[in-house]
N, C-alpha and C positions, 0 to 999 in steps of 0.2 A: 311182475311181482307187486307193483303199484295197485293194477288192477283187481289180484287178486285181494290185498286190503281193504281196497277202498268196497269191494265187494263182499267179502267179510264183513265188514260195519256197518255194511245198507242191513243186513241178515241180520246180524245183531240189535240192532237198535229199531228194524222191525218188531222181530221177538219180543222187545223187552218192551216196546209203547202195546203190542195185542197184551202180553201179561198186565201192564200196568192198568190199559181198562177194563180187566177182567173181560169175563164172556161174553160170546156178544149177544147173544139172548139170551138174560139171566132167565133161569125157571120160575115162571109166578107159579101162584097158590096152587094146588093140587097137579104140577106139574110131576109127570113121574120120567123115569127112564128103567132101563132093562140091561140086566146081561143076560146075555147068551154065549155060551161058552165063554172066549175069549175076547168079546165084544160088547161094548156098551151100545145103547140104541135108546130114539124114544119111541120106537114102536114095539111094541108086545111081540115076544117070539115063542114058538114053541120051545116046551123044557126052560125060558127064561125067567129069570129071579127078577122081581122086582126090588128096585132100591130106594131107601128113602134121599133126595136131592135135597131137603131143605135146607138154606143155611140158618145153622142153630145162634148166629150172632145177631146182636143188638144192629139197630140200626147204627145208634154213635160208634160201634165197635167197625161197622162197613166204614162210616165215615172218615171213621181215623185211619182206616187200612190204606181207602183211596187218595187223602191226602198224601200218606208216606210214600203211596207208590208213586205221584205226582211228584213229591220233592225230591224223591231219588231220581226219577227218571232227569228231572232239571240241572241235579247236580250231573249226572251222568252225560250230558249235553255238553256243561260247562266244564268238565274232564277232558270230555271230547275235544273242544275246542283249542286249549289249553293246551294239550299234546300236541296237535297239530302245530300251533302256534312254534311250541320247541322245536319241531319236529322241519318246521320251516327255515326257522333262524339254522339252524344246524346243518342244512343242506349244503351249503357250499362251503364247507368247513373240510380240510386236507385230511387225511386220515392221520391218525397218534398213532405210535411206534411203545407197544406197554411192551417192557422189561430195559433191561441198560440201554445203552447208548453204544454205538457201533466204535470202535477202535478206529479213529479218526487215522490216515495215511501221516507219517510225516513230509516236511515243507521240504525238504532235502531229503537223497538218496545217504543210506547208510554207505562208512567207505567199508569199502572189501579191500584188503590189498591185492595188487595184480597176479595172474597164476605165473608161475615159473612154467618156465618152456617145459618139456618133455625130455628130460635126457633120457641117454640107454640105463640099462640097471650096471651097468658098471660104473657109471659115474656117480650113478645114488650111492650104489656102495663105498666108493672111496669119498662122496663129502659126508657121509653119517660115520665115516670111520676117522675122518680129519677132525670132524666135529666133539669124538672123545676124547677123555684126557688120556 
């Protein structure tokens, strides 16, 4: 289960450092690409539509993108870290019991009084008969 975490997070934080430097070979100037049917391509295909790739933003507007994605990614580092940190102290911590508390036994046996022997049903009938008025 560890394993599968700790592999999850390689994944993830892969993902999110390729997102965060964008492409990896942005498109220079007259750079095109193509669909074809349900593919994009930068080579020309039959029947394909050419698309325009430019990006329509400012250069300050790239700049400000790549810092946020650069700050986020650091915070998300320091997140990371921080969890673990918890996540360590917490390890050898017993398990909590959530909802009441178990009905503790008592220190002593409750008394019961002693059973009475078994007599025949004649003699139960004459002491339940002595016993009225």
């Amino acid at each position: 289960m560890v394993i599968h975490r700790v592999a999850a997070g390689l994944v993830l934080a892969s993902t999110f450092a390729a997102w965060a430097q964008g492409p990896a070979t942005p498109p220079g100037p007259g750079a095109q690409a193509w669909r074809c049917g349900n593919q994009y391509t930068d080579q020309p295909c039959p029947n394909g539509r050419a698309l325009d790739v430019a990006d329509p933003r400012s250069a300050a507007q790239q700049a400000q993108t790549r810092q946020a994605a650069l700050r986020d990614a650091a915070l998300a580092d320091k997140l990371a870290a921080q969890r673990r940190a918890l996540e360590k102290a917490g390890a050898h911590t017993r398990a909590v019991r959530i909802g009441p508390e178990p009905v503790k036994a008592a220190s002593k046996p409750v008394y019961r009084p002693p059973r009475r022997a078994n007599r025949g049903r004649a003699a139960q009938l004459a002491a339940s008969a002595a016993a009225r008025p």
